[in-house]
N, C-alpha and C positions, 0 to 999 in steps of 0.2 A: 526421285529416281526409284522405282522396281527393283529392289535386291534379288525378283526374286527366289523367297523365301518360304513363302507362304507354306504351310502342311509339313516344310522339314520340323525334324525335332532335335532337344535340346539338353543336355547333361552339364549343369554350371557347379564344380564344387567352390563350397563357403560363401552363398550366394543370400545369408539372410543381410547383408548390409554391405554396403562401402563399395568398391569397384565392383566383387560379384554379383550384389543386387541391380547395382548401372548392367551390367549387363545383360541378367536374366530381364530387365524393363526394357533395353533395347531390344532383344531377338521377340520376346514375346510382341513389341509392336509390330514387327513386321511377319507375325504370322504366326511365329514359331513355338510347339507345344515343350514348354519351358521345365523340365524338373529341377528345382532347389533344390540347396542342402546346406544343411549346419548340428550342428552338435544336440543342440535344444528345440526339442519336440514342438514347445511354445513358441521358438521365434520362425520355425520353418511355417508352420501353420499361419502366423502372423504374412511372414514373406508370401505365403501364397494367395492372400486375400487381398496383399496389397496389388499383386498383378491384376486379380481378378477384379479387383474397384477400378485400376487405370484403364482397364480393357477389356473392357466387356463384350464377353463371346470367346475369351480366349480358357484354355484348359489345362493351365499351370497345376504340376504338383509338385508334391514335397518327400524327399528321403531322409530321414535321419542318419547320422553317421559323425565319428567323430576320429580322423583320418589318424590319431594318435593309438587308435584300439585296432589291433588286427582281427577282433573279433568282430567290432563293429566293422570294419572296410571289407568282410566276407561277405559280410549278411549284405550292404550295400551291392555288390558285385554281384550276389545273386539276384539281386531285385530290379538292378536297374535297366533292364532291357535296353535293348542297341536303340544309339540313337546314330543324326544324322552330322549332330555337331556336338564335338566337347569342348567347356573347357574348363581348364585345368587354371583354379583361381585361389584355391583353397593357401593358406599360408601364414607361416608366423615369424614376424619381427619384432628387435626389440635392442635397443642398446645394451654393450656388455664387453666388457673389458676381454681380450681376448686372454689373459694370464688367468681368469678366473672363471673360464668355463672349463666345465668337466665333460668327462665322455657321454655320460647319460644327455649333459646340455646338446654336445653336437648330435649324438644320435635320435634327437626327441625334434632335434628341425629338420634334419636329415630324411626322417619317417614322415614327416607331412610336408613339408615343401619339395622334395624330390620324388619319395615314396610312390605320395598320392597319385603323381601325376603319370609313372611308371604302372604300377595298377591297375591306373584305368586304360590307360592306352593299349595295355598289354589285354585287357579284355574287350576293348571297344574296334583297336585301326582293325584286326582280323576282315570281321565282318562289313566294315566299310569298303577293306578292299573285295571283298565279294559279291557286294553292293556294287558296287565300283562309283561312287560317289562319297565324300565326308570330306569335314574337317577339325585340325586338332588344334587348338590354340591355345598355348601358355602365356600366364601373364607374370613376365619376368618382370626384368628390374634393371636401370642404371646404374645398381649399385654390383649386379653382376657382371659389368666389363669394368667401373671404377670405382672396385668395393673399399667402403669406409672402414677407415679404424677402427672407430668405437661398435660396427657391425661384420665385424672378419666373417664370421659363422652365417649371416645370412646373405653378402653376399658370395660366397660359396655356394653355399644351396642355389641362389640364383642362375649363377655361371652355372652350375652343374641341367640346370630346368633349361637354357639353351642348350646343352651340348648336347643333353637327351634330343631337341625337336630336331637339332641339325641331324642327325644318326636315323631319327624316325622317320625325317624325310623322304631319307633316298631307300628307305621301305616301297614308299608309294612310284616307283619310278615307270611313268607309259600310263599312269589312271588317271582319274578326275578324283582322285583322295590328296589333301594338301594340309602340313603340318608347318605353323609357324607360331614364332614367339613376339610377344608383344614387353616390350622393355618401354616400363612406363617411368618417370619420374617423380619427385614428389606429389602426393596427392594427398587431399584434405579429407581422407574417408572419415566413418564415424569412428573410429583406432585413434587415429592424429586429434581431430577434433577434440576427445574425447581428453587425451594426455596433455592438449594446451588448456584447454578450459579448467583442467585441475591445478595447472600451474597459474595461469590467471586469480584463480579463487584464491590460492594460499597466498598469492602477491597481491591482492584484493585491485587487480589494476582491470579494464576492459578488455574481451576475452579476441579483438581483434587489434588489441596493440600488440600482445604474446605471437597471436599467429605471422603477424608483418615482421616481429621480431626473429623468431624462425627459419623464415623463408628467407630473410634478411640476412642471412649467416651464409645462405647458401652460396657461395659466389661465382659460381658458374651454370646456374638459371638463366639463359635469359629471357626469359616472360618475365620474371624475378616475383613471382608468384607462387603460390599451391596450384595443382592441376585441378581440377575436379573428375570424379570420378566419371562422369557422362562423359569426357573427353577421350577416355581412356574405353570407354562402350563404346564409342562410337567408329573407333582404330576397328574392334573385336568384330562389329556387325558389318561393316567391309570383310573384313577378312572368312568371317563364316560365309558370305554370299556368295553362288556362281560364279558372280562379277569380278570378285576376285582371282579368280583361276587361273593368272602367272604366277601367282606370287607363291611362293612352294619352298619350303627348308629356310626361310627368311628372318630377322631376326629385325621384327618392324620398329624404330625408334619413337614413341611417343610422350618425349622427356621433357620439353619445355625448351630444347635445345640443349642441356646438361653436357650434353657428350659433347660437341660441339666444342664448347669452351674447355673441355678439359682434353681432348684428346688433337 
């Protein structure tokens, strides 16, 4: 199927790995001139070679930014010229006792999982509705409608990345401009991977009996698996595409089924 897509352009923050890399490789196949981003100069440069080895002819580039520095999210703000589609991927999780985080803890996810995505939005929907064409798509989380214990503080941030797209929505009200949230569920980015594999080594056991172990706790999956992150691109490059143009203020489920069994 024709998304398309072809010639629009593209603004993915935290896009050098894991869901925002699945994505910037999605839109890039189907056309789309991709800008990256992440904190480190070296792995932006790296993400953009890796577009341009998958896709040859395509004209990815790279912003540094590190959505924690208000100094760095300026200079990004000025550089990154309007694009046709954002989205809004950039984010930090992490297990954590809710009695034992401090203000500086919540203010420091607060500033990149919500922040970011307010920022750009506030510089980019403008000109889209002017355009009279775009799209905005955050990539929220199941855990912001059935936020976990041991993660109070990110799903808040989460809930809070849908209440912002519902609100940003009805901005666009009568245009071809369309903001929606993607609530993904567990996914094996390189983050996860990354945090089983270290528990595998210390338990010296195989690094896919931890990860089945995992997912295995989960009990309200029913894939009863990890996602992968291409699953979770592949929700985003729908919803960036023309083709998409009901779908408006939506709050897309691409969980595994999670919600489903809990709600």
């Amino acid at each position: 199927m024709d998304l398309q897509l072809t010639g629009k352009s593209a603004f993915v923050s935290g896009s050098t790995q894991g869901i925002g890399y699945a994505v910037a490789d999605a839109l890039t196949a189907e056309g789309v001139d991709v800008v990256v981003n992440g904190r480190d100069a070296t792995r932006v440069e790296a993400a953009v070679e890796r577009l341009r080895s998958a896709h040859p002819g395509s004209a990815p580039r790279g912003i540094v930014a590190d959505f924690a520095d208000a100094g760095s999210v300026e200079r990004l703000l000025s550089s990154v010229g309007d694009v046709d589609v954002l989205v809004n991927n950039v984010g930090l999780f992490g297990l954590a006792d809710f009695d034992q985080l401090t203000d500086d803890d919540w203010a420091r996810y607060f500033e990149v999982n919500v922040m970011s995505a307010v920022r750009l939005s506030r510089r980019l929907l403008g000109p889209m509705l002017d355009r009279g064409w775009g799209r905005i798509i955050s990539i929220g989380s199941e855990s912001g409608v059935n936020v976990p214990v041991d993660m109070v503080h990110y799903g808040v941030t989460k809930a809070a990345l849908t209440a912002l797209g519902n609100g940003l929505a009805k901005r666009t009200r009568g245009t071809a401009v369309t903001v929606n949230t993607v609530l993904g569920g567990p996914t094996y980015s390189e983050g996860v991977a990354g945090a089983v594999g270290a528990v595998a080594a210390a338990r010296s056991v195989p690094v896919a009996e931890v990860r089945d172990e995992v997912i295995g706790q989960n009990r309200t999956t029913l894939l009863e698996r990890f996602l992968d992150p291409q699953e979770i691109a592949d929700v985003v490059r729908w919803l960036a595409s023309p083709r998409a143009s009901a779908t408006n203020g939506a709050a897309v489920r691409a969980d595994g089924g999670v919600l489903t069994a809990v709600l």
